[in-house]
Backbone as CSV, one residue per row, in Angstrom:
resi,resn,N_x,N_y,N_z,CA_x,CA_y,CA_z,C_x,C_y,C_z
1,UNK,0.702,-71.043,-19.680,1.906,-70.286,-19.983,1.510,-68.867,-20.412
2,UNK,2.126,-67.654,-20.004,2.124,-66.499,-20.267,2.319,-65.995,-21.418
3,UNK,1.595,-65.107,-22.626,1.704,-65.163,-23.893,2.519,-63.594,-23.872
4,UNK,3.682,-63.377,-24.625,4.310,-62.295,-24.527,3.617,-61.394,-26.229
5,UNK,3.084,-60.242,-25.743,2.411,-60.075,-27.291,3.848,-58.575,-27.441
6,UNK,3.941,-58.927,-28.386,5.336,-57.739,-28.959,4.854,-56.566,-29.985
7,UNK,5.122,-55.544,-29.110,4.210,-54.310,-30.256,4.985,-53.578,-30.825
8,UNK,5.474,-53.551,-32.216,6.706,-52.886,-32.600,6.385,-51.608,-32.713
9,UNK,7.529,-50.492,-32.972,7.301,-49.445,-33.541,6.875,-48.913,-34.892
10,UNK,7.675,-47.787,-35.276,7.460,-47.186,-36.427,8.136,-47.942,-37.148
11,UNK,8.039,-48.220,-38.223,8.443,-48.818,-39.541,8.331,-50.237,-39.178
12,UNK,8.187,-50.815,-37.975,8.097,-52.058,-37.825,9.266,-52.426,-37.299
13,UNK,9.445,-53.767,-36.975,10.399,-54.309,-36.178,11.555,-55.375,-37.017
14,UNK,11.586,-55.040,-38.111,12.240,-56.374,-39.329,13.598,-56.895,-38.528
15,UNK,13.996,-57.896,-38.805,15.116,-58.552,-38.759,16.397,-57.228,-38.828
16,UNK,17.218,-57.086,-38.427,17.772,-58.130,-37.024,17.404,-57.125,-35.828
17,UNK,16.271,-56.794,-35.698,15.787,-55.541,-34.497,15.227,-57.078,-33.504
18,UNK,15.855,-56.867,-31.887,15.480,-57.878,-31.134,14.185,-58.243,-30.848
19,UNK,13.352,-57.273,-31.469,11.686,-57.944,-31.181,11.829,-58.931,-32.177
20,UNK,12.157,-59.007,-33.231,11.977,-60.125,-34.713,12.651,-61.361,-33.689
21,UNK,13.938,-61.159,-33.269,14.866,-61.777,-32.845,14.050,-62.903,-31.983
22,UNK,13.189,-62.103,-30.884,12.345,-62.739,-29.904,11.270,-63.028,-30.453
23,UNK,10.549,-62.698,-31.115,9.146,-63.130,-31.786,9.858,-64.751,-32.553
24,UNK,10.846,-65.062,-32.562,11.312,-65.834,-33.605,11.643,-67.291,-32.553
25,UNK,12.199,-66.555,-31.301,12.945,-67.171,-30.595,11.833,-68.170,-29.571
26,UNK,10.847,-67.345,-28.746,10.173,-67.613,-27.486,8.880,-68.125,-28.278
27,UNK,8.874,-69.431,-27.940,7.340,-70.265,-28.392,5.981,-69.483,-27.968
28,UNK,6.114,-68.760,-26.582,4.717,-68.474,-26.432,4.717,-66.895,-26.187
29,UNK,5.750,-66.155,-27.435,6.041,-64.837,-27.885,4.933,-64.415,-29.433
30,UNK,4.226,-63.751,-29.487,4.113,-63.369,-30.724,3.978,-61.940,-31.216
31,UNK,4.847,-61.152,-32.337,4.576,-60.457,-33.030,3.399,-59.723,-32.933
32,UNK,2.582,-58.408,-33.049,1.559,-57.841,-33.351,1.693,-57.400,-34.982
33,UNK,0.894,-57.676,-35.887,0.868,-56.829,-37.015,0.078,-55.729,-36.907
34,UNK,0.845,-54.655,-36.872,0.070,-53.439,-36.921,-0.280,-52.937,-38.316
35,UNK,-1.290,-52.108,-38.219,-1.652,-51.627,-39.973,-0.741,-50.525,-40.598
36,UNK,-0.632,-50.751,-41.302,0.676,-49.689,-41.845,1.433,-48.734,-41.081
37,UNK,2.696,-49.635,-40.774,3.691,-49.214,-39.816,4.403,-47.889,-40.071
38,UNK,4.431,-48.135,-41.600,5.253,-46.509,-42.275,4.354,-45.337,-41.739
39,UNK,2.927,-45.500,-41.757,1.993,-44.659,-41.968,0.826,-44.975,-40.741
40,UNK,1.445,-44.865,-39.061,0.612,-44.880,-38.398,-0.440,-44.369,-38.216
41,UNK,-1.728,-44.833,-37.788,-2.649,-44.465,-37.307,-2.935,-44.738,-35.685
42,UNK,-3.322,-43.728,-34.839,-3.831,-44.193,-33.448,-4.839,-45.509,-33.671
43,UNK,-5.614,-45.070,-34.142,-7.226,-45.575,-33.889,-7.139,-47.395,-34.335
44,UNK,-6.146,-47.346,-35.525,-5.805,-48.389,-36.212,-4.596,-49.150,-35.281
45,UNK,-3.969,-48.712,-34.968,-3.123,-49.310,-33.927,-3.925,-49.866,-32.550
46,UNK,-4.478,-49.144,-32.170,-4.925,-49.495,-30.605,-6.357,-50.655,-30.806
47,UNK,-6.438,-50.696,-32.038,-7.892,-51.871,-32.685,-6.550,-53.175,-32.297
48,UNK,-5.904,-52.993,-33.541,-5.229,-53.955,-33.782,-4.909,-54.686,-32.218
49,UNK,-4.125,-54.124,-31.817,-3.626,-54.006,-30.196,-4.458,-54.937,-29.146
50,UNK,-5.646,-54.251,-29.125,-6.905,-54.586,-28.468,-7.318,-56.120,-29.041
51,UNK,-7.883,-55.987,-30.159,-7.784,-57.860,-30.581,-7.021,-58.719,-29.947
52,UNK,-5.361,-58.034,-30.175,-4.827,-59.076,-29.795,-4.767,-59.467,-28.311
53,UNK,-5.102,-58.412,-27.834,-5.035,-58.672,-25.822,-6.363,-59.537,-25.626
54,UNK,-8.121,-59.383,-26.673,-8.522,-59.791,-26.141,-8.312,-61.728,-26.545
55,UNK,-8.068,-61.571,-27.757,-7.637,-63.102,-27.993,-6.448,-63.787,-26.798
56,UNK,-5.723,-63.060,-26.141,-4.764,-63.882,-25.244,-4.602,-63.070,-23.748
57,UNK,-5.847,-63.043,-23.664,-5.992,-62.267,-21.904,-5.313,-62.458,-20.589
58,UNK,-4.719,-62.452,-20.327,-3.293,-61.896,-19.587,-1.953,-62.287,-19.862
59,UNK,-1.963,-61.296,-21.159,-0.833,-61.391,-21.937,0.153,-60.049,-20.919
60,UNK,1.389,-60.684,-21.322,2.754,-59.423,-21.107,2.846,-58.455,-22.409
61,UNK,3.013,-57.388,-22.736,2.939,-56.541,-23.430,4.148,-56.279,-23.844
62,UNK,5.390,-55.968,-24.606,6.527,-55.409,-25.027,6.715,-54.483,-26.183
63,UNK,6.288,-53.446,-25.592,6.871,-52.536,-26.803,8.072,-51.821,-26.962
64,UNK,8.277,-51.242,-28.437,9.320,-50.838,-28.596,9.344,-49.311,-29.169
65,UNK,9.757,-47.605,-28.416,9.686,-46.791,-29.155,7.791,-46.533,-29.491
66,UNK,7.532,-46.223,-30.540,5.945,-45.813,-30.828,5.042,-47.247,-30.020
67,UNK,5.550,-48.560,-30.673,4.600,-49.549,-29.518,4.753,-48.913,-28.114
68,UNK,5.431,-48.791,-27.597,5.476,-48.400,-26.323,4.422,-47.077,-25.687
69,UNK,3.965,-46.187,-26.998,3.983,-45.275,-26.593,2.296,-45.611,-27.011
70,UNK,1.876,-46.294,-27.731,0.346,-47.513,-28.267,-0.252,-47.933,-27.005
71,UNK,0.699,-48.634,-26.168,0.469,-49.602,-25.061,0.231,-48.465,-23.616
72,UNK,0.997,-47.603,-23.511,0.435,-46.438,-22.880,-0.594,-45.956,-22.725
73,UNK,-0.756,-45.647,-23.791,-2.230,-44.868,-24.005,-3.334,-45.760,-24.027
74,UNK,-3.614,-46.981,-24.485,-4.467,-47.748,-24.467,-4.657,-48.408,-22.799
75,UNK,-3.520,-48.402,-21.831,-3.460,-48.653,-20.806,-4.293,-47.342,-19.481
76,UNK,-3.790,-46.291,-20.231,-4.358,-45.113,-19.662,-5.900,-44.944,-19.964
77,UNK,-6.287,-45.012,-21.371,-7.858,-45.109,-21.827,-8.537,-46.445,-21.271
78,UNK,-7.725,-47.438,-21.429,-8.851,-48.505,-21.416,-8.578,-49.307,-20.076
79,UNK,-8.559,-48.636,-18.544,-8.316,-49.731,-17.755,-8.778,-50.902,-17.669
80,UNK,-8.588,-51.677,-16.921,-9.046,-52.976,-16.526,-8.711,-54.285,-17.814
81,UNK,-8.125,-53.546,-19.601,-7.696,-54.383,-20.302,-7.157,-55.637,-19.499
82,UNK,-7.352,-56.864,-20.333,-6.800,-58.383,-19.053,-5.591,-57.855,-19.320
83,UNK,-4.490,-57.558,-19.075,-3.128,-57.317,-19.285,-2.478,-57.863,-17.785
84,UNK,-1.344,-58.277,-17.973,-0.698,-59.041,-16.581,0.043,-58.054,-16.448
85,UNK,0.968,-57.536,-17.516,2.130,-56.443,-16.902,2.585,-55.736,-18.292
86,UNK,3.312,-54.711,-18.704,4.029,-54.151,-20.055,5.457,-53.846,-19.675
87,UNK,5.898,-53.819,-20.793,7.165,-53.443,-21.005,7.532,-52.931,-21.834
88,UNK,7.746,-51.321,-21.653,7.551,-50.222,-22.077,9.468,-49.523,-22.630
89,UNK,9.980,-50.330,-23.676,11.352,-50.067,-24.252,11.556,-48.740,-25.128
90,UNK,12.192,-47.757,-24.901,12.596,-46.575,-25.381,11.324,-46.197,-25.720
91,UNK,10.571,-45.493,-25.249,8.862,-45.276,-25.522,9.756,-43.664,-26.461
92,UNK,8.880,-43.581,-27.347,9.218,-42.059,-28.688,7.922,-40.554,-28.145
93,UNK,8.478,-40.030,-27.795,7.789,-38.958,-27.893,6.648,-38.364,-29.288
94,UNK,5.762,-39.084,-29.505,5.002,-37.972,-30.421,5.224,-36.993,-31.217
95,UNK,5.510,-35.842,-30.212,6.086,-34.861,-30.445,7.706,-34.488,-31.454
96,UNK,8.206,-35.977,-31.235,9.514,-35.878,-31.988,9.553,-35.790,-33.648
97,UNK,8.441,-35.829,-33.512,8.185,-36.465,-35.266,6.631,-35.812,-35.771
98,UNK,6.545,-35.333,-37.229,5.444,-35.218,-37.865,4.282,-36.265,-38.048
99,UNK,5.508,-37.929,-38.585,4.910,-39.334,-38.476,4.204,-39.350,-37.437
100,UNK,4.593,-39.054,-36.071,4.033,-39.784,-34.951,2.348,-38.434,-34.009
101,UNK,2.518,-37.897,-35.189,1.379,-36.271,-34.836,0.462,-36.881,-34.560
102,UNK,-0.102,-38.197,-35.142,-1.948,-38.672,-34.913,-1.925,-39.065,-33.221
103,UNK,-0.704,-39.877,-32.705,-0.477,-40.182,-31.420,-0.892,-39.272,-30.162
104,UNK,-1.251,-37.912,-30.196,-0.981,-36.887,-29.803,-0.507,-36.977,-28.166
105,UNK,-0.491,-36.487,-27.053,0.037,-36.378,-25.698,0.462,-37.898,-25.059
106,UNK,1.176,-38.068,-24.435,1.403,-39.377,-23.876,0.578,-38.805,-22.329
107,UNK,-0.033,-39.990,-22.150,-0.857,-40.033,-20.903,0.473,-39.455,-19.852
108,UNK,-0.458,-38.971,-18.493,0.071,-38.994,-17.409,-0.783,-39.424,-16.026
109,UNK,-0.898,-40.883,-15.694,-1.735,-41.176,-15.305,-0.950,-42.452,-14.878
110,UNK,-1.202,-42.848,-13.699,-0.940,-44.224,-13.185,-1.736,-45.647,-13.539
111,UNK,-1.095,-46.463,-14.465,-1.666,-48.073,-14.931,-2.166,-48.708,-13.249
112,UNK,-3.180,-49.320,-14.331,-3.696,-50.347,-13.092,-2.966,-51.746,-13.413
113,UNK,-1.456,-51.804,-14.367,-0.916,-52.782,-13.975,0.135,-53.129,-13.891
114,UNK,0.978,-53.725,-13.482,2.395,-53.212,-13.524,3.455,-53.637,-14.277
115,UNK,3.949,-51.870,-14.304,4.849,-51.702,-16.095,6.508,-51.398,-15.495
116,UNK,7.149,-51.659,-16.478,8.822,-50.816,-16.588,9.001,-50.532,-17.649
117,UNK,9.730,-49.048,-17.486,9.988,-48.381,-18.652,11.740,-48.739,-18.709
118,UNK,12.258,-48.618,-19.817,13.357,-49.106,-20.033,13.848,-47.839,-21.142
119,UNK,15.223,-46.932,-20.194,15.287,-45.836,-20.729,17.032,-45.812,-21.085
120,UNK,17.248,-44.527,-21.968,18.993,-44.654,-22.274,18.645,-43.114,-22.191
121,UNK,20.205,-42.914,-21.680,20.073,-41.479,-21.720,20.365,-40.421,-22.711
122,UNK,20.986,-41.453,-23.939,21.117,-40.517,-25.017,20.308,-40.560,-26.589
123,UNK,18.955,-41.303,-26.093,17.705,-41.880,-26.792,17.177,-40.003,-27.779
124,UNK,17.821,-40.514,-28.982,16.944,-39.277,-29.794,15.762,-38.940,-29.453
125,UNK,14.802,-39.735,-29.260,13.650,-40.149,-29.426,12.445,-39.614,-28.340
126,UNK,13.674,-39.142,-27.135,12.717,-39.051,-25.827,13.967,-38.885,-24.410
127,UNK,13.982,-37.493,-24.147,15.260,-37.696,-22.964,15.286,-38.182,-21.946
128,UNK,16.089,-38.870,-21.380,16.024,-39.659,-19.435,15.129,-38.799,-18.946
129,UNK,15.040,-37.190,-18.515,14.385,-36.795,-17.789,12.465,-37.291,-18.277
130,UNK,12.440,-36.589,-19.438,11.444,-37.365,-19.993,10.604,-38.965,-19.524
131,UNK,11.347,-39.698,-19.867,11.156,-40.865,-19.400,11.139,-40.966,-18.023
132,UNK,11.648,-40.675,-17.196,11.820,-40.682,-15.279,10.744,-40.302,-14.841
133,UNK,9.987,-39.013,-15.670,8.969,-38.020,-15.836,7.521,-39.489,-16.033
134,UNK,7.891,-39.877,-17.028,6.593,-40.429,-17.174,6.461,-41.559,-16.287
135,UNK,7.848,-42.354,-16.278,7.422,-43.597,-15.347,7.005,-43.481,-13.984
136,UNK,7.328,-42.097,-13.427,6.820,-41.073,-12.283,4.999,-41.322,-12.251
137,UNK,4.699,-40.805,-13.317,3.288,-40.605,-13.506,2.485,-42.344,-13.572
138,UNK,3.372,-42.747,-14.192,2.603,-43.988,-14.779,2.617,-45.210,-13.234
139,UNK,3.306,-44.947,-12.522,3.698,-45.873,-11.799,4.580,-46.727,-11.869
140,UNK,5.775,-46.756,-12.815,6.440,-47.685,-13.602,7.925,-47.247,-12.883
141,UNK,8.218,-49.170,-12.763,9.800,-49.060,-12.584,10.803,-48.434,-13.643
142,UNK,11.863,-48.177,-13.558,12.678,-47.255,-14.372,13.391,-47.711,-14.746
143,UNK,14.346,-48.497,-16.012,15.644,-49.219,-15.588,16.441,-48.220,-16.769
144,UNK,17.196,-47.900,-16.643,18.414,-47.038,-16.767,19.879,-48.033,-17.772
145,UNK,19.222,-48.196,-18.722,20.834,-49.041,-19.951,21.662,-48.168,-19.876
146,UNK,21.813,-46.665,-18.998,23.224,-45.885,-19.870,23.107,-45.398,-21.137
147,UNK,24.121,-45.038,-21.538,24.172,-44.448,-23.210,23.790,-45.957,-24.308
148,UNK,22.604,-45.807,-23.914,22.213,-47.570,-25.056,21.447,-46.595,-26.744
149,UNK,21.226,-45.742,-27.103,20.528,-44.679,-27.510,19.100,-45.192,-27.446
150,UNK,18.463,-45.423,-28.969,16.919,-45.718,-28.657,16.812,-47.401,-28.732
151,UNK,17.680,-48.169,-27.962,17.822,-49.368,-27.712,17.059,-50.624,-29.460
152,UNK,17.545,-50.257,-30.356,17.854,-50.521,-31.528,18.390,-51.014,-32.686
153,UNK,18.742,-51.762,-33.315,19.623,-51.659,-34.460,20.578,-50.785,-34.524
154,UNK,20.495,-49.644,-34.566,21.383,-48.439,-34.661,22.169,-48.526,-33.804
155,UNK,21.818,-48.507,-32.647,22.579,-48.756,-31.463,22.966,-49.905,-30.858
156,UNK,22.979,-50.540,-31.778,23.879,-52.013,-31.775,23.180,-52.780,-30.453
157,UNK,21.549,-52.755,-31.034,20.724,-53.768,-30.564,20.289,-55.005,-31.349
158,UNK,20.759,-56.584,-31.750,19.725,-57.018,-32.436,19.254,-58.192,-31.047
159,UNK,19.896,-59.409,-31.435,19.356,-60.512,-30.348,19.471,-59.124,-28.609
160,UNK,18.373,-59.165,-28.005,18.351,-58.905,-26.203,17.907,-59.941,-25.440
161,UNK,18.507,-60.386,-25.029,18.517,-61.578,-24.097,17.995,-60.352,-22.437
162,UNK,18.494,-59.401,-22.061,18.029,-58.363,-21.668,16.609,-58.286,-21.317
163,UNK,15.866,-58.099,-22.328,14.437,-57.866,-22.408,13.703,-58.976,-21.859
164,UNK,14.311,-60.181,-22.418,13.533,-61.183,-21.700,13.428,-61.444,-20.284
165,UNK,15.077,-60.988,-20.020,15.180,-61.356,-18.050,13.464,-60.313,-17.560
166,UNK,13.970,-59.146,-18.460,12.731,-58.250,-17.567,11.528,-59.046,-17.515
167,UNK,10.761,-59.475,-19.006,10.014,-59.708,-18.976,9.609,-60.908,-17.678
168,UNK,11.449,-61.480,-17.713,10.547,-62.890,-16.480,10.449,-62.771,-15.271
169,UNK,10.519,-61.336,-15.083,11.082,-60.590,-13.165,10.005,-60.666,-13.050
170,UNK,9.210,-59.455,-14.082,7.702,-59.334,-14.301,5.845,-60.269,-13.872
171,UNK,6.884,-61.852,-14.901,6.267,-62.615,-15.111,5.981,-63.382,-13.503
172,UNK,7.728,-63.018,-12.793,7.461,-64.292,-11.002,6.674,-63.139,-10.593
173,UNK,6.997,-61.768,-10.483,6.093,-61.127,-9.500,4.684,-60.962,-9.849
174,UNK,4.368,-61.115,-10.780,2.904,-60.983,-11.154,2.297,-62.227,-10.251
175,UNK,3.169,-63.428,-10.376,2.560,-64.946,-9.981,1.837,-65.017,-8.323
176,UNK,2.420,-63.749,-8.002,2.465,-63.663,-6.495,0.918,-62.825,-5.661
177,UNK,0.632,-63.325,-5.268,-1.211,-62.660,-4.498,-0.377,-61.201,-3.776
178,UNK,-1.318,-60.342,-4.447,-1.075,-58.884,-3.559,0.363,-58.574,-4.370
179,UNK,0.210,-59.057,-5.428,1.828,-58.032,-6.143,1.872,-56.711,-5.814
180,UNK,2.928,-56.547,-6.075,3.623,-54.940,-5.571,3.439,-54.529,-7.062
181,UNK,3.003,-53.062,-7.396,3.438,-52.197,-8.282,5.045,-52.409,-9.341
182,UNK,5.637,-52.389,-8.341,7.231,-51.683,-8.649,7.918,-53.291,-8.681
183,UNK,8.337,-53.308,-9.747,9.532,-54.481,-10.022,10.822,-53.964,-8.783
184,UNK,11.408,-54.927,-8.604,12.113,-54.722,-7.934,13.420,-55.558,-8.540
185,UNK,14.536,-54.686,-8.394,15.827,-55.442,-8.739,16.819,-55.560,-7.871
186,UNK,16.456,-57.026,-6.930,17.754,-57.729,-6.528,18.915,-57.595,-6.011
187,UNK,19.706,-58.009,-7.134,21.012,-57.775,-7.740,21.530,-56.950,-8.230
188,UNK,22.746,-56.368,-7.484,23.364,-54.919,-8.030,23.863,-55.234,-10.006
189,UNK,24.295,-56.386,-10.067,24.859,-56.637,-11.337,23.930,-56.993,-12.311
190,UNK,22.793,-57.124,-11.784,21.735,-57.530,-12.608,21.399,-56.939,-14.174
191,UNK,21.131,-55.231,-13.672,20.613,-54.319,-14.155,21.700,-54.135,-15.480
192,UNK,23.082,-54.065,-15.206,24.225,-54.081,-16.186,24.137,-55.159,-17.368
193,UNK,23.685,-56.337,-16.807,23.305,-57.715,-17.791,22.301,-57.539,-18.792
194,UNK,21.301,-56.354,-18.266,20.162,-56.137,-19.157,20.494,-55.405,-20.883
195,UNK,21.923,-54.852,-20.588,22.569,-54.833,-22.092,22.618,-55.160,-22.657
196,UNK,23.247,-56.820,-22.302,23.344,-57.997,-23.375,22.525,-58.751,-23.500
């Protein structure tokens, strides 16, 4: 079974933010503890990170906001990590924040594995073009929530049932010899479901 490792953001992911929700929910989901979430560090994040990929080697990746933006960069520095696929939710610009200064540039560079970025267009945190921009670079499918903001608490995110469909699009196409890059979506109504 496929181990989903969940990399929260800044301040962490507490109850009722849907990573807690899912770390709580999916048996072969777990949580990352990162080292002081208030008070990121790169170097300390991407350790942490790294343990945990190598303890469960071809794990699915899910981050959220700064995880997202962890799982990037460690994907860009460290190819060939065992990683099966990521899932890259409202990734935060660096730049948006003093907190997030140690992070410095988000890669622009194509993963050797295949990711979706999951973007809103009215995300404080990091604009659609932004995001279109990177999943451009990265190789990454794009999926588009609409005005969801930084897909959150705030924005009247807790349980995502959403996140998981992605993760399991992810999970059949990976299963497949000669996977394709690019997730592919189906169903016109699909993508709308990924709200709830």
């Amino acid at each position: 079974m496929t181990k989903t490792l969940i990399v929260p953001g800044l301040d962490g992911s507490p109850a009722p933010h849907w990573q807690d929700w899912w770390a709580r929910t999916d048996l072969n989901a777990a949580m990352i503890d990162l080292p002081a979430p208030h008070r990121p560090v790169r170097a300390a994040w991407e350790a942490a990170l790294a343990v945990a990929i190598i303890k469960n080697p071809g794990s699915i990746l899910v981050g959220h906001s700064l995880g997202s933006v962890v799982i990037a960069q460690m994907l860009a520095t460290w190819p060939g990590l065992p990683v099966r696929a990521a899932v890259l939710v409202a990734p935060a610009s660096p730049q948006g924040s003093d907190r997030l200064k140690d992070f410095g540039a988000l890669p622009r560079v194509s993963f050797d594995v295949p990711t979706v970025v999951v973007a809103s267009h009215n995300d404080p945190w990091m604009t659609f073009d932004e995001a279109t921009d990177l999943s451009e670079h990265w190789g990454s499918t794009l999926i588009d929530l609409g005005n969801a903001g930084h897909v959150n608490v705030a924005s009247g995110f807790g349980p995502w049932p959403g996140g998981k469909l992605i993760r399991d699009s992810l999970i059949d196409q990976t299963a497949r010899p000669g996977v394709i890059r690019k997730l592919t979506v189906k169903a016109s109504g699909w993508a709308n479901s990924l709200r709830n």
